[in-house]
C-alpha angles and dihedrals in degrees: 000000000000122000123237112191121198114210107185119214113290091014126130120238116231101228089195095055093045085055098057091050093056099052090045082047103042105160104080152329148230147156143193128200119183096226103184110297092348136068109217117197138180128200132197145143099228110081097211100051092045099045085045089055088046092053092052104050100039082060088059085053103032089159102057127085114252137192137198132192144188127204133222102192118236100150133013126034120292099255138124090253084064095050123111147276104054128190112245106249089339109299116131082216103074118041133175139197126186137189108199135061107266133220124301080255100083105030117127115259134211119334079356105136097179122105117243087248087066095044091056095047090047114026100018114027105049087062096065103235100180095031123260119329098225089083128065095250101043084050097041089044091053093038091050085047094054079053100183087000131114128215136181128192135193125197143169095187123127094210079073119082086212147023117220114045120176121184122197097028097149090061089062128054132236117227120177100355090308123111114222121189091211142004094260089106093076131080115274099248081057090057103063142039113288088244094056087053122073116224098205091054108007092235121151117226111177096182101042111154106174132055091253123075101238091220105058103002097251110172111221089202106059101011087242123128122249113290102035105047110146095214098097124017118208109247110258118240114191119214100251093055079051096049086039087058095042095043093054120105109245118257119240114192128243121277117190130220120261107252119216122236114252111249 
């Protein structure tokens, strides 16, 4: 899945939904802030120290735009050399970071550990496929390529008419002033539908079958924990119906006499 998150210049970043993005993208994390005539990054595989650093520096440069992103791993081997963003062919000018999984084209090959992201920003994209992206066919060609895919690129060159360009906007969502690629940045219970998420322990069970949450108990009825849901009451038995029924001789049934065959 991975979550690419868009902070515009002078915006705020939002720490808490970074953080959900990270636990529902586990599998690395990295950063870009355009500081002036540089891009400064930062790469890890441990959420907290790299959105602290984030934090940190994009105090220091409060004015430039910033992105984050979280990976979900589909190609290419869960280390730091495979977190976005990347530079493009190599110059710490021009980074990019993606959400999405891109075209077979650039997927590794064999003993390739790299993720097609990688590959793109080094090996594809430098070349200008589709022509530059400063004019409407070079950035219409690239965004019809990425297909459901969303890419954002930094860059403090001056062969770029701009610096922020972000393809595949309208498949995200924008939310205080921030741009998301995917809903991965809100709490889980926000996520999904109310009846998938139980009220007594917030847990989300897709393929719940029954009234009751199978972790806690919570009964979806009448809102009561496991054992004391008021949906069905158990039938009350008082103690001389249960003597009487002790106390009765047990029943034995019938048994009829053999009859003889008439001679």
């Amino acid at each position: 899945m991975c979550l690419l998150t868009f902070i515009p210049a002078s915006v705020a970043p939002d720490p808490i939904a970074l953080r959900n993005g990270a636990e529902s993208n586990p599998h690395g994390h990295g950063f870009a802030v355009i500081a002036g005539q540089v891009i400064v990054t930062g790469h890890g595989m441990h959420a907290e120290e790299v959105i602290d650093l984030f934090a940190r520096v994009r105090a220091q440069h409060p004015r430039g735009p910033a992105l984050f992103h979280s990976r979900y791993a589909t190609h290419g081997i869960r280390t730091v050399d495979n977190c976005h963003p990347f530079r493009v062919a190599g110059d710490p000018r021009t980074v990019l970071a993606h959400n999405g999984v891109l075209p077979k084209r650039v997927h590794p090959g064999p003993y390739d550990w790299r993720s097609d992201t990688r590959i793109a920003a080094e090996d594809y994209l430098p070349s200008e496929p589709f022509g530059s992206i400063d004019t409407y066919r070079g950035f219409r060609g690239l965004e019809s390529w990425l297909g459901s895919s969303k890419l954002l690129i930094f860059t403090v060159d001056p062969a770029f008419d701009q610096q922020v360009y972000l393809f595949g906007e309208s498949k995200g969502q924008w939310d205080n002033g921030i741009w998301y690629s995917n809903s991965s940045y809100l709490p889980l219970s926000q996520r999904y539908p109310k009846r998938y998420v139980c009220d007594g322990c917030d847990d989300i069970d897709l393929y719940r079958v029954g009234r009751y949450c199978t972790k806690c108990g919570w009964c979806f009825a009448c809102e009561n924990r496991f054992p004391h849901c008021e949906c069905r009451q158990p039938r009350a038995h008082s103690t001389r119906h249960r003597s009487r029924a002790l106390n009765r001789p047990l029943a034995l049934p019938a048994v009829r006499p053999p009859t003889t065959p008439a001679t």
